[in-house]
C-alpha positions as CSV (number, residue, x, y, z in Angstrom):
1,X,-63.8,-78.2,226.5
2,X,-66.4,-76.3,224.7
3,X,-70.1,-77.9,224.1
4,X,-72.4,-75.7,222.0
5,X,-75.8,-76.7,222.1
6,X,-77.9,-74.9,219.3
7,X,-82.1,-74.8,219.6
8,X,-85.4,-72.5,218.4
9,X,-85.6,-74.0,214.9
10,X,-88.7,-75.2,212.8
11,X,-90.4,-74.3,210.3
12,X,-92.5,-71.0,209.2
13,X,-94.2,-69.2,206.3
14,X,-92.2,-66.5,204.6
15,X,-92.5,-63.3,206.4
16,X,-92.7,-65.0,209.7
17,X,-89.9,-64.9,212.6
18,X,-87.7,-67.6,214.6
19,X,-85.5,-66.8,217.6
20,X,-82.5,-69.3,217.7
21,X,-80.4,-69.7,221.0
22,X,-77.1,-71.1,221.7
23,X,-76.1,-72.5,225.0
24,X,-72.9,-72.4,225.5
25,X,-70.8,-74.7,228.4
26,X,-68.1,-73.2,230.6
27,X,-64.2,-73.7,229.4
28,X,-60.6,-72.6,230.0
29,X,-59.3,-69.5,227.9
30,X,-61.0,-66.4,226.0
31,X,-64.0,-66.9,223.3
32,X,-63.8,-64.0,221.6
33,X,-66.4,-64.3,219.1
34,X,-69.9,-66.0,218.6
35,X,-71.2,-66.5,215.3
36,X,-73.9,-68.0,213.4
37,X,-73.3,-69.8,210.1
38,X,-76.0,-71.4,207.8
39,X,-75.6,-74.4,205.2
40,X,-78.7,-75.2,202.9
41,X,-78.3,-78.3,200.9
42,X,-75.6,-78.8,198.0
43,X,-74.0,-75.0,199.3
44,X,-70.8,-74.4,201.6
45,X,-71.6,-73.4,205.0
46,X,-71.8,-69.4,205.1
47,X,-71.1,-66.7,207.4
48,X,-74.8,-65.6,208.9
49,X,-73.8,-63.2,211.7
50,X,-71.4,-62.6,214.3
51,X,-70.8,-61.1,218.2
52,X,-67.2,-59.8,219.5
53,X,-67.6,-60.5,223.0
54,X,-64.6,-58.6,223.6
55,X,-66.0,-55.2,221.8
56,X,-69.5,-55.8,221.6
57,X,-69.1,-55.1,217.8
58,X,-71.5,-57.0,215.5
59,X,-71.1,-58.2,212.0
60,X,-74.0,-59.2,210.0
61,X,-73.8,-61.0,206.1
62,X,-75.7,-58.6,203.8
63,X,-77.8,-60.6,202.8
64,X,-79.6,-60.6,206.4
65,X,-78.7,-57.1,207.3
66,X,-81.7,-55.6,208.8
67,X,-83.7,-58.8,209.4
68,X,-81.7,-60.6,211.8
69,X,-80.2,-59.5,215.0
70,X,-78.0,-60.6,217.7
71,X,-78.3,-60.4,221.5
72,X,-76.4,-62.1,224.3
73,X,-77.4,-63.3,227.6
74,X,-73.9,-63.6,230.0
75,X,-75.5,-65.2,233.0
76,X,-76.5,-67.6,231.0
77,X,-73.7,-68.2,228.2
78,X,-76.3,-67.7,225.8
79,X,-76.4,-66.1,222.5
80,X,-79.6,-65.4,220.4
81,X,-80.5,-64.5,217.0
82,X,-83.4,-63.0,216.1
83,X,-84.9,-63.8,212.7
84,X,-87.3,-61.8,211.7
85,X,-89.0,-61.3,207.7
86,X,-87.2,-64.5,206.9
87,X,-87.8,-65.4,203.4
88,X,-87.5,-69.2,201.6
89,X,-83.7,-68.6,200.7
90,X,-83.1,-68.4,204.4
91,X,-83.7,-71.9,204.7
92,X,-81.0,-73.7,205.9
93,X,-79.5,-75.7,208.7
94,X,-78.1,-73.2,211.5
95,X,-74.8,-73.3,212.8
96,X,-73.3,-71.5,215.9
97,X,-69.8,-71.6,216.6
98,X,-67.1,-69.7,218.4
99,X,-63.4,-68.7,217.9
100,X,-60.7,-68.3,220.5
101,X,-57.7,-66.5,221.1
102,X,-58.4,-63.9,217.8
103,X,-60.3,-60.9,217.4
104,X,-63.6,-61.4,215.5
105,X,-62.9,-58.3,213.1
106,X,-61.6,-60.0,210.0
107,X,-62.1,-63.5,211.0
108,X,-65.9,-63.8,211.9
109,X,-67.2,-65.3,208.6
110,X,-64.3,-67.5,207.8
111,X,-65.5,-70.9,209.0
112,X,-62.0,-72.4,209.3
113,X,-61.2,-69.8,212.3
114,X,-63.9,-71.5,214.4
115,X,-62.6,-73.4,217.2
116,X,-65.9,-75.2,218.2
117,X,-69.2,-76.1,216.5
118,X,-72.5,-77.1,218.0
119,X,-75.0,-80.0,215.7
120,X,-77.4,-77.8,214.2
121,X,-80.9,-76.6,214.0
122,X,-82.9,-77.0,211.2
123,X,-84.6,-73.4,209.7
124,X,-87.3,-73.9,206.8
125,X,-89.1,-71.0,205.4
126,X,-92.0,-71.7,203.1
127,X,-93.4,-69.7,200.3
């Protein structure tokens, strides 16, 4: 079974950077994408960014395009995202998640094609 286990959160000033990480445990079967949603408070949970680990393709939400970037560490199961320039509106709690068994073209920002979720970590950004 999948654990995610999601960290690097806090708070910062707008214009300031955070680097979140997601530990991911060993399972059966094929995880073909890692992605990062974001809920803030009173709004659905929305597509941040996403990694095919089959193609190495990424997908970013426009809305961060340019400011946030992805990276992934194999040896250690690991995904990052970079968050850099972040501004109040990116404040939200952060949500990694993969899917299994489907390409991530298509599929990475639709929440109800993720197979596992980890807790959460908190982002606030400050004016």
């Amino acid at each position: 079974q999948v654990q995610l286990v999601e960290s690097g959160g806090g708070s910062v000033q707008a214009g300031g950077s955070l680097r979140l990480s997601c530990a991911a445990s060993a399972y059966t079967g094929s995880s073909n994408c890692m992605g990062w949603f974001r809920q803030a408070p009173g709004k659905e949970r929305e597509g941040v960014a996403a990694l095919s680990t089959k193609t190495g393709a990424e997908y970013y939400a426009a809305t961060v395009n340019g400011r946030f970037t992805l990276s992934r560490d194999n040896a250690k199961n690991t995904v990052h995202l970079q968050m850099n320039s972040l501004k109040p509106e990116d404040t939200a709690m952060y949500y990694c998640g993969t899917v299994v068994g489907t390409s991530c073209a298509g599929v990475w920002s639709l929440r109800s094609r993720y197979n596992y979720w980890g807790q959460g970590t908190q982002v606030t950004v400050s004016s």
